[in-house]
ROMIDREN-58075 format. One record per atom (N, C-alpha, C): residue in three letters; x, y, z. Coordinates in steps of 0.02 Angstrom, whole numbers, plus 50000, padded with zeros to 5 digits. Layout:
BEGIN
AlaXYZ;...
***
This chain:
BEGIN
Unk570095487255266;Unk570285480355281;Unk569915477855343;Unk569735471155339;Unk569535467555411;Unk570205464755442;Unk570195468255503;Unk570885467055525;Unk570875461255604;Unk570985455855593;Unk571035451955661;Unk571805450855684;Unk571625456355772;Unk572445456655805;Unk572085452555877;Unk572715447655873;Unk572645442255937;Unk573255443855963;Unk572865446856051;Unk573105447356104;Unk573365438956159;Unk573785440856206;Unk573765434556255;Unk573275436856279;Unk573205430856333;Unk572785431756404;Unk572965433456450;Unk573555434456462;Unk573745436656512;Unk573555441956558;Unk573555448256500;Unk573165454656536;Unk572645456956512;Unk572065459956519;Unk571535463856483;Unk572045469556455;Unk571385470856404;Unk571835477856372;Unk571405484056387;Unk571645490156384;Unk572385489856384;Unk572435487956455;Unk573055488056480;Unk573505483556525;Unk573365487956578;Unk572955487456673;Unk572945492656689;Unk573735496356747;Unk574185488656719;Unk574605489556769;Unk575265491456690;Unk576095493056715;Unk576285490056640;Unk576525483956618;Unk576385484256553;Unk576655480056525;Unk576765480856456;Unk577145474956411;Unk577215478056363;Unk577115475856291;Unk576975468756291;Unk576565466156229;Unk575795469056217;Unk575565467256268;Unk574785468456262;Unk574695475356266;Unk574995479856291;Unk574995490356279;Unk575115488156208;Unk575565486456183;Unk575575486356095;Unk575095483456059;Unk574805480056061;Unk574135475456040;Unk573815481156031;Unk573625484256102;Unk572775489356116;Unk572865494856069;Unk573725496956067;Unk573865505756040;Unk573885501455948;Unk573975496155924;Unk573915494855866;Unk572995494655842;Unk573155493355876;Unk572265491955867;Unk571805497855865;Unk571845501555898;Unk571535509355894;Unk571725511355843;Unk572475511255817;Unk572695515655773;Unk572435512755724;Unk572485506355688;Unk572035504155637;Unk571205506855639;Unk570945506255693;Unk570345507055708;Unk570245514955656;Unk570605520155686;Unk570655527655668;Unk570935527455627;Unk571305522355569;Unk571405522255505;Unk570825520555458;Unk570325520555478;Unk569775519755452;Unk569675510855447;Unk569925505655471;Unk569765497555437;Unk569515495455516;Unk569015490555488;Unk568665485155535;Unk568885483055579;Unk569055482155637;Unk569655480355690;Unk569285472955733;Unk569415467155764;Unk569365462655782;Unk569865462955835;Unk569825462355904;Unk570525461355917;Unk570255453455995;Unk570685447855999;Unk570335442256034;Unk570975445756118;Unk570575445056144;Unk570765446856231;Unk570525444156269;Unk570675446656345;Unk570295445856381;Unk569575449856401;Unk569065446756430;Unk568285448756447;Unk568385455956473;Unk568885458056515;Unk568915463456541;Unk569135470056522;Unk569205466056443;Unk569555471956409;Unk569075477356379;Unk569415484156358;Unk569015490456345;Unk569305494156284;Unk568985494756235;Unk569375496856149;Unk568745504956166;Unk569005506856119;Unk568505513556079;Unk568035511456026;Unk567495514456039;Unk566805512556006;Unk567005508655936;Unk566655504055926;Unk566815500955846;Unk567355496655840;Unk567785494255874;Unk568155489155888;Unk567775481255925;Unk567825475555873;Unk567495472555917;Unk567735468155952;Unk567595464855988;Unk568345462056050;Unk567775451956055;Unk568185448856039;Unk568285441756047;Unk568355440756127;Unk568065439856147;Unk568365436456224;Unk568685429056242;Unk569025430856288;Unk569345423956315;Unk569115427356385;Unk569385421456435;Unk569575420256505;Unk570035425756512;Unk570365426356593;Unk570915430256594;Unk571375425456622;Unk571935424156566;Unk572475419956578;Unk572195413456572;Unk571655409656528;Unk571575406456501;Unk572155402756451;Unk572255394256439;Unk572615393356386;Unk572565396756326;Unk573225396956299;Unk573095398356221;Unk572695392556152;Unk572725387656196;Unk572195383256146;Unk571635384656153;Unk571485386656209;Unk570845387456235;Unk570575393456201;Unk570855399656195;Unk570565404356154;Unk570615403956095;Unk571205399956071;Unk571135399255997;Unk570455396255950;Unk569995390656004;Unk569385387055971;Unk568845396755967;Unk568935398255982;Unk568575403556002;Unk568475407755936;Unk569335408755884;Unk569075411955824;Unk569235406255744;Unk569445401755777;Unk569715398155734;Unk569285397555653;Unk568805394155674;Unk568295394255617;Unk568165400755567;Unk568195406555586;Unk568085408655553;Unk568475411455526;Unk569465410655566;Unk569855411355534;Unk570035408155458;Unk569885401755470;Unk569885397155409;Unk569135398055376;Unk568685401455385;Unk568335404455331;Unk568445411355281;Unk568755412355326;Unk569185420055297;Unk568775426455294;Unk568485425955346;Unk568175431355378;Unk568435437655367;Unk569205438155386;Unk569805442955398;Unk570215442355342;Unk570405450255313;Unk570665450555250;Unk571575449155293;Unk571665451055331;Unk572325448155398;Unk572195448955442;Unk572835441355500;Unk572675442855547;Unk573305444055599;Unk573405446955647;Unk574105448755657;Unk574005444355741;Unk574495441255732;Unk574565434855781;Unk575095437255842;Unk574935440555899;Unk575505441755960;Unk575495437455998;Unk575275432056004;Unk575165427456039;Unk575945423056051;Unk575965417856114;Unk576625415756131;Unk576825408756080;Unk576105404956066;Unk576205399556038;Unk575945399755988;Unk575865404855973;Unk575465402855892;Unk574965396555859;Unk574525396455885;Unk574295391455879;Unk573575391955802;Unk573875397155774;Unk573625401055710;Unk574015395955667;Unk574705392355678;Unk575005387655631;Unk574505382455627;Unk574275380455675;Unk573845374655655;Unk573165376755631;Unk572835382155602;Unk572425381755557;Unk572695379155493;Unk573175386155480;Unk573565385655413;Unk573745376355398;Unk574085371355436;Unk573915367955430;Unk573565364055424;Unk572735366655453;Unk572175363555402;Unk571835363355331;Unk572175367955300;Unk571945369855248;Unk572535371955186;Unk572245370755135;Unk572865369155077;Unk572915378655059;Unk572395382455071;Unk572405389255049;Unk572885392955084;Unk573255397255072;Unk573595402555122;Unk573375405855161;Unk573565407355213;Unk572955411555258;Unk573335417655270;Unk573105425555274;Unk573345428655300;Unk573525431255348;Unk573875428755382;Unk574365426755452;Unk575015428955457;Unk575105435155497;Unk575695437555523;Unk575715434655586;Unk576325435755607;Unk576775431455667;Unk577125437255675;Unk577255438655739;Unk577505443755763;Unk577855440955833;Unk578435440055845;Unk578955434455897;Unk579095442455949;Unk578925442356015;Unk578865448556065;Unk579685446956100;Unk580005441156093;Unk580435438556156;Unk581135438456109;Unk581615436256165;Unk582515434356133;Unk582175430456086;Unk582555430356016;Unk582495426455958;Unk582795419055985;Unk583235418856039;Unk583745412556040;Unk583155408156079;Unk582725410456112;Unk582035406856153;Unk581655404156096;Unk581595406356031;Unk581115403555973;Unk581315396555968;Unk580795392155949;Unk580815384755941;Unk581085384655862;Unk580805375655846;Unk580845374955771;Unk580345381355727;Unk580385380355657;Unk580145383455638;Unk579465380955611;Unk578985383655614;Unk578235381055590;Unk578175376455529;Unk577935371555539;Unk577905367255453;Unk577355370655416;Unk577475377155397;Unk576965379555339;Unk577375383155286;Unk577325383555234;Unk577885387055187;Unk577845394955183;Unk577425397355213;Unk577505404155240;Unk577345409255294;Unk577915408155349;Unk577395408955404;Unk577505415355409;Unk577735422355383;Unk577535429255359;Unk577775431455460;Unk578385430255476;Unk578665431855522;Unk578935439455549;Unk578755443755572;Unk578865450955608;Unk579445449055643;Unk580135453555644;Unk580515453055702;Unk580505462555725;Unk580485462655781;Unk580525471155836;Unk581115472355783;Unk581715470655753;Unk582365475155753;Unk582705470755691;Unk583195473255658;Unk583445470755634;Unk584035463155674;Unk584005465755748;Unk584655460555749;Unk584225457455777;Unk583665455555805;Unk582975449155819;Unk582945444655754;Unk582955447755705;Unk582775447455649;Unk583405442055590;Unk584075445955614;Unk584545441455595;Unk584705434755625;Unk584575433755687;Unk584555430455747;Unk584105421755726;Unk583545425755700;Unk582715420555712;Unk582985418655608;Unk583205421655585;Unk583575419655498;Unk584145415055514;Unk584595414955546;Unk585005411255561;Unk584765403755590;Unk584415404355644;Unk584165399355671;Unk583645393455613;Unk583325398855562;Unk582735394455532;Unk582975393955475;Unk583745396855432;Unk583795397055368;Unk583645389155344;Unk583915385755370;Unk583975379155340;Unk583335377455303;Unk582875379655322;Unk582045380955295;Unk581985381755237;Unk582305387655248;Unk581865393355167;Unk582655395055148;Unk582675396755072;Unk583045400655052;Unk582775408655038;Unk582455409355057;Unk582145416955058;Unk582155420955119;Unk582105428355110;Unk582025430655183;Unk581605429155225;Unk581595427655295;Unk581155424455332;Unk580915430055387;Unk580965434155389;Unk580785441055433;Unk580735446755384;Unk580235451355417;Unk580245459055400;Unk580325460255473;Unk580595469355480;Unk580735473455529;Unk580195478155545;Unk579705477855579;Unk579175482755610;Unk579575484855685;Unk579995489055688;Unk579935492255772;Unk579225493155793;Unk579225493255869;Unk579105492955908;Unk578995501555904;Unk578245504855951;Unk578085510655965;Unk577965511356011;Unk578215519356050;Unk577815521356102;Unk577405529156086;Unk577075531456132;Unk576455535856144;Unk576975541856160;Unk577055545856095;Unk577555552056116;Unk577105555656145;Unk576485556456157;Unk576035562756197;Unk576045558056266;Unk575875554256263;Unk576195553056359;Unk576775552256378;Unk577255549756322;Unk578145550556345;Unk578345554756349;Unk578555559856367;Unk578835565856359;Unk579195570956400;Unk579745575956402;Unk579945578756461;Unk579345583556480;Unk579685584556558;Unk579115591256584;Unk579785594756614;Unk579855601156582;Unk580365606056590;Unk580325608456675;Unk579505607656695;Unk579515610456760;Unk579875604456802;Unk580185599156803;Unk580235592856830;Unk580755593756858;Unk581385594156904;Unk581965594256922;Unk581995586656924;Unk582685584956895;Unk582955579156896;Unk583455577356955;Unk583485570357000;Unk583785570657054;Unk584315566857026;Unk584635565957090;Unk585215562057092;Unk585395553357083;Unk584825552557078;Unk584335542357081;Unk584315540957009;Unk584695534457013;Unk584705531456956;Unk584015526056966;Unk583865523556917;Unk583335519056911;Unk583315512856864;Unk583185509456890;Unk583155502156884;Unk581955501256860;Unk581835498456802;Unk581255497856772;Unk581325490856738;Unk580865487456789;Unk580735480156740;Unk580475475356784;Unk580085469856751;Unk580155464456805;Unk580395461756825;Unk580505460256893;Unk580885457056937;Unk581195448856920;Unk581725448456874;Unk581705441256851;Unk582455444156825;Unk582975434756837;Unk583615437656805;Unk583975438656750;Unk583405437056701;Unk583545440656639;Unk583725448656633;Unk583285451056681;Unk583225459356692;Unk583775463356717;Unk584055456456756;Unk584605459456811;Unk584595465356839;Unk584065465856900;Unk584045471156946;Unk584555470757004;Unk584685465157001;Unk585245463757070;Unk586015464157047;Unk586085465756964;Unk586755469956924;Unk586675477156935;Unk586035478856932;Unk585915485156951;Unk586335488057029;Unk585855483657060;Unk586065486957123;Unk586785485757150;Unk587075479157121;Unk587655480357141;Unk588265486057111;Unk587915489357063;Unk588285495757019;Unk588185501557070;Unk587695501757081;Unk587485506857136;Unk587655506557206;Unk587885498757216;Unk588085499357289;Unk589025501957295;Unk589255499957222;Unk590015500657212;Unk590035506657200;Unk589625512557190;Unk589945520457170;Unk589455521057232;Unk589155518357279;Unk588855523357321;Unk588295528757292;Unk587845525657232;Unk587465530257200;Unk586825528557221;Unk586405530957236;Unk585695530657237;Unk585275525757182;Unk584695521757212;Unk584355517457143;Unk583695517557176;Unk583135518257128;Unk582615517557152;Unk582555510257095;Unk582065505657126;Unk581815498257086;Unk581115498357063;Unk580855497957012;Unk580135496857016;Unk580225492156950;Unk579575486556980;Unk579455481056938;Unk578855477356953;Unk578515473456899;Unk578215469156914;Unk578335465156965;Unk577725462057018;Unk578185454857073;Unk577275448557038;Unk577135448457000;Unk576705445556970;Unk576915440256929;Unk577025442556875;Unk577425437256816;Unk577955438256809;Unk578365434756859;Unk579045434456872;Unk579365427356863;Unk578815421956879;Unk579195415356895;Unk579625413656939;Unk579985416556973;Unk580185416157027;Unk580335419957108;Unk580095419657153;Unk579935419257190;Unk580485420757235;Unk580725415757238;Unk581535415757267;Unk582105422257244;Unk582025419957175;Unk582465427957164;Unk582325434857188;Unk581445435557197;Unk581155441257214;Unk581275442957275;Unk581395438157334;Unk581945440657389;Unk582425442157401;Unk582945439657349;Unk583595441157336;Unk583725448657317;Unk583305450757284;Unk582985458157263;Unk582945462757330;Unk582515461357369;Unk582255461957429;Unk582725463157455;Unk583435458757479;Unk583515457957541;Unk584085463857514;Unk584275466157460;Unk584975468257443;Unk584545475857461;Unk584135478357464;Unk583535485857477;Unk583875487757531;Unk583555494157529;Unk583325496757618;Unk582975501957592;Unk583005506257658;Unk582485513657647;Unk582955518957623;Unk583195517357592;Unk583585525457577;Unk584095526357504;Unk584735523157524;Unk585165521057447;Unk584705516157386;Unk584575510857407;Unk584295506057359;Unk583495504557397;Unk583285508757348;Unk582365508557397;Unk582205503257311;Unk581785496557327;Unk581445492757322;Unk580555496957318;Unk580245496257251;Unk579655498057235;Unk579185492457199;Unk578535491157204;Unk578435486757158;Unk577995489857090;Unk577655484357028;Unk577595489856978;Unk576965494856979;Unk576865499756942;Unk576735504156947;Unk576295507256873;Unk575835512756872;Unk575415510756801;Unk576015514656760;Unk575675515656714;Unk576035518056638;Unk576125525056647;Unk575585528656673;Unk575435536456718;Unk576175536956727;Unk576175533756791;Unk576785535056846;Unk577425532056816;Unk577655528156779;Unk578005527256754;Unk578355534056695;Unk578035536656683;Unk578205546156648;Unk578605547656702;Unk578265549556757;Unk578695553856812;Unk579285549856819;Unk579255544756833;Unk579915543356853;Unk580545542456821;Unk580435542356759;Unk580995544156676;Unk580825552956695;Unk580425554156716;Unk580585563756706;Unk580875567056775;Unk581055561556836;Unk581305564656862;Unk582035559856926;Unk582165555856844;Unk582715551256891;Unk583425551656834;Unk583935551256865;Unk584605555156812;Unk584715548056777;Unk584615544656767;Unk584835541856710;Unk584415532556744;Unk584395526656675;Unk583975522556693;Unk584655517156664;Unk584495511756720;Unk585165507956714;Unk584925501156713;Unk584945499356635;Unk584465494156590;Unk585085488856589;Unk585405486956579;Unk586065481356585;Unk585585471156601;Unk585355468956528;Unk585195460656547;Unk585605459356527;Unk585135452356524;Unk585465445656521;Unk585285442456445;Unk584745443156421;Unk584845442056349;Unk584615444856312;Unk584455443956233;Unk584205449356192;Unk583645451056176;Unk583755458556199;Unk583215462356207;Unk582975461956128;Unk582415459556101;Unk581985460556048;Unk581965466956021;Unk581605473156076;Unk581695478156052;Unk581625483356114;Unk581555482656168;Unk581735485256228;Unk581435492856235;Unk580625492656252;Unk580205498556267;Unk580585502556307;Unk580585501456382;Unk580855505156422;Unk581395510056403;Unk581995508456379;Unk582535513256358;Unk582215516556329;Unk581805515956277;Unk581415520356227;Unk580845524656257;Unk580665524256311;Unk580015527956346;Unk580525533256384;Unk581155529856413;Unk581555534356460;Unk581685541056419;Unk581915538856353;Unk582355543356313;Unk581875548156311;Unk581285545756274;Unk580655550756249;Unk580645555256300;Unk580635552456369;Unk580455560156430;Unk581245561956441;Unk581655563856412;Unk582535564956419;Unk582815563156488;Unk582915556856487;Unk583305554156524;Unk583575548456497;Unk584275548756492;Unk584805545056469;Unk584965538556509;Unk584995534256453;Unk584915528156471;Unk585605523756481;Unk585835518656515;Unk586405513556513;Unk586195506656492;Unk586425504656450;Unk586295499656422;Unk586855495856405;Unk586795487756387;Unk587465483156371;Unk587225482456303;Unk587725479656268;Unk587465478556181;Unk587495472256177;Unk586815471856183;Unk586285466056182;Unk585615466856114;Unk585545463156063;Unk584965465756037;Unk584985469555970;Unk584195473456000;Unk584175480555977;Unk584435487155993;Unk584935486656035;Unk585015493156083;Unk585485498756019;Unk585945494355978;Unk586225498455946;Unk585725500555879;Unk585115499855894;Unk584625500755839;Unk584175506355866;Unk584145504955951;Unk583685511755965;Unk584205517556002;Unk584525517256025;Unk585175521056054;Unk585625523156020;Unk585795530456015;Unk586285535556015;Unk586885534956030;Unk587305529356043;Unk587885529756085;Unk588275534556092;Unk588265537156174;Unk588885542556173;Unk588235551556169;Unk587635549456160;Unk587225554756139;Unk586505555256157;Unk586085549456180;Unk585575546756209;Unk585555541756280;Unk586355539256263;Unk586365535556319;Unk587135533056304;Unk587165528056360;Unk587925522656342;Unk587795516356333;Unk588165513556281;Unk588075505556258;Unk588645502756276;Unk588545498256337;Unk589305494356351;Unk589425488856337;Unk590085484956320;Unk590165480256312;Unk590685474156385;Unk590435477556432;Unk590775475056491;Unk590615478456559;Unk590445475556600;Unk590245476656674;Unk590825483756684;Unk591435481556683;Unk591705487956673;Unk591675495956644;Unk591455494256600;Unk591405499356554;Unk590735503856599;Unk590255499456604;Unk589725502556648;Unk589835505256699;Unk590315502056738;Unk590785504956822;Unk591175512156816;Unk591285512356748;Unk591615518656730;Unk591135525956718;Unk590785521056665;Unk590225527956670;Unk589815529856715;Unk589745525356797;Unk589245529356831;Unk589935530556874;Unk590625529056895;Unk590905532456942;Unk591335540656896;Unk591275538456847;Unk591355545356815;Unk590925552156780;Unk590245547156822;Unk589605552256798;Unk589425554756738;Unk589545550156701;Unk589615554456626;Unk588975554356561;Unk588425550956619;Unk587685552456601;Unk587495560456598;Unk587995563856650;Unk587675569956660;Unk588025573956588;Unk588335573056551;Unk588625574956503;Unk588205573956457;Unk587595572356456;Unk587125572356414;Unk586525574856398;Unk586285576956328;Unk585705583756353;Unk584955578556319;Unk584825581856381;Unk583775580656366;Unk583585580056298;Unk583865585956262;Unk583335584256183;Unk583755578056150;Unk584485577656157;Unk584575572556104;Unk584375565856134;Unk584235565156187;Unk583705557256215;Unk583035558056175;Unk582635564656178;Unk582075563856167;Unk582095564156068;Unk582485567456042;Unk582505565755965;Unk582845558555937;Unk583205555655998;Unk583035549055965;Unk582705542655970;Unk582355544356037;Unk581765542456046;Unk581085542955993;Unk580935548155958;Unk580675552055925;Unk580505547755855;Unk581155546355867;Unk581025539755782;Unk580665533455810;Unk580155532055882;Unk579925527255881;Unk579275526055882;Unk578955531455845;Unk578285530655879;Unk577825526755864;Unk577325523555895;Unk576675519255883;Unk576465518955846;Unk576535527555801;Unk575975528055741;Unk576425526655669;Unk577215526155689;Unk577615522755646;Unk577365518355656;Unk577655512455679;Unk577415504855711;Unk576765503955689;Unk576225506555701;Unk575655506155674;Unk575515505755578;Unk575885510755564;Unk575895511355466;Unk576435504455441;Unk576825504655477;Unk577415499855457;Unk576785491255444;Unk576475490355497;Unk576015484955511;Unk575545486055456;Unk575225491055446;Unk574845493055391;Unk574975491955321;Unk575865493955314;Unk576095493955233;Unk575955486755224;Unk576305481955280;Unk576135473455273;Unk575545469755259;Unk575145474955299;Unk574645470655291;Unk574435470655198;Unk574495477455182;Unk574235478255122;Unk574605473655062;Unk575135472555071;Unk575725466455029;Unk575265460455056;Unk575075458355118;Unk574705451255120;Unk574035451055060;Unk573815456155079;Unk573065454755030;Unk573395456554954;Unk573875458454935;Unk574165457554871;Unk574445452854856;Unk574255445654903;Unk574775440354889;Unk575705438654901;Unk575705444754948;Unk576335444754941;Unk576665441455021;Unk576845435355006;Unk576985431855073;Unk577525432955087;Unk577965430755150;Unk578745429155155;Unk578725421955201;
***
């Protein structure tokens, strides 16, 4: 297959700091690549694929209209037997609206389903949701549309040869807080969990694409050097160690998680996760066995003053982690694509 996958601009690929749309872009893209089909993928200039991948350039952090003139034409020549669209605005709807033919165009929505707009005026816009409950979420919102299903379920993958425990690792007493600094993330729920049992937190996050500014002091000012140490983010490398050597990762937002990497990278290196049930969490989480799923600030107050993360063992984080990998995520994208060039839309 000729396969065209559109990246944002935001970051070159792969990403050299983390992140987590565009790491999925680069690791889809290889893996097609090493599935033997033609790979296309539109990024930024600074980006770096494996031999035989050929890369579209944009700007870095260029508009999305702006890169879109870039493959458009030959999208609507049909260059590409599909093309898999990660982009924020899709602006792949307005080819399809130039032209009376179908185009093969997946849509793949990275964010809370409740953030999705109207739904595209095209009669098949062949929509990806991370999880089943993204998925029920973005059907609800657009049924009025279609009487047909309006999503398929591709999870989300990570890299089990870089996720993973290291037996030589001693695990401390520091809970950890992973994400960008913004209050969807709620790092400052974090720390106030940690300041109420007197538990240790280390913070690391993006302070880049945050949007705000103001909150990122509020972050700040609640720190110090010792109980609640303040970090900023950190590569993908270092992000291993610190799921392999912090007792448990204390994930608790504000809205729904699509499909929520982090818990899933923690698990892979066995460290048990806290989470609220938001989402996907009861789709990637074990409850009671990988981690805890709460349904109340309370419930969370209970499990870290009653410690009962430590009641949990390494392999069953990392076997259910195990069901997520890239190179799933990768075939799952693959079976689709092969239903598009069979005509088979949703």
């Amino acid at each position: 297959m000729k396969i065209l996958a559109i990246s944002t601009t935001v970051f070159s690929l792969p990403p050299k700091g983390y992140s987590g749309l565009e790491a999925l872009v680069w690791q889809w893209a290889t893996l097609f690549h090493q599935a033997g089909h033609q790979v296309t993928v539109v990024c930024p200039k600074d980006s770096w694929f494996p031999e035989g991948i050929e890369i579209i350039e944009t700007e870095l952090r260029e508009p999305e209209e702006q890169s879109y003139q870039r493959y458009k034409d030959k999208l609507l020549a049909g260059e590409w037997d599909v093309c898999l669209d990660s982009t924020w605005l899709w602006h792949t709807v307005l080819a399809q609206m130039e032209t009376e033919k179908q185009l093969p165009v997946i849509h793949v929505y990275h964010s809370d389903p409740h953030f999705l707009g109207s739904p595209p005026p095209i009669k098949y816009p062949c929509l990806v949701s991370l999880s089943d409950a993204q998925g029920r979420i973005i059907s609800q919102k657009w049924k009025p549309n279609w009487a047909f299903p309006i999503t398929k379920t591709v999870y989300n993958g990570i890299d089990l040869q870089l996720y993973k425990p290291d037996p030589a690792v001693q695990r401390s007493d520091r809970y950890l807080f992973m994400g960008r600094y913004t209050p969807e993330k709620c790092p400052l729920l974090a720390i106030e969990l940690a300041k109420k049992y007197n538990v240790p937190l280390d913070l690391y996050g993006d302070i880049e694409i945050i949007g705000s500014q103001d909150y990122l002091k509020k972050v700040k000012a609640e720190c110090n050097e010792s109980q609640i140490v303040f970090h900023e983010g950190v590569s993908r490398e270092e992000t291993v160690n610190l799921y392999q050597n912090h007792k448990a990762l204390i994930h608790i937002v504000s809205y729904l998680e699509a499909f929520g990497l982090v818990p899933v990278e923690a698990m892979a290196c066995g460290m048990p996760v806290l989470v609220n049930h938001r989402g996907a969490f009861p789709e990637t989480i074990a409850d009671g066995k990988s981690g805890f799923i709460v349904d109340s600030l309370e419930e969370a107050e209970t499990i870290i003053r009653e410690d009962k993360v430590s009641t949990l063992k390494s392999e069953d984080c990392v076997a259910q982690a195990s069901k997520f990998s890239i190179e799933a995520s990768a075939r799952g994208y693959l079976k689709l694509f092969e239903g598009v060039l069979n005509g088979h839309y949703w």
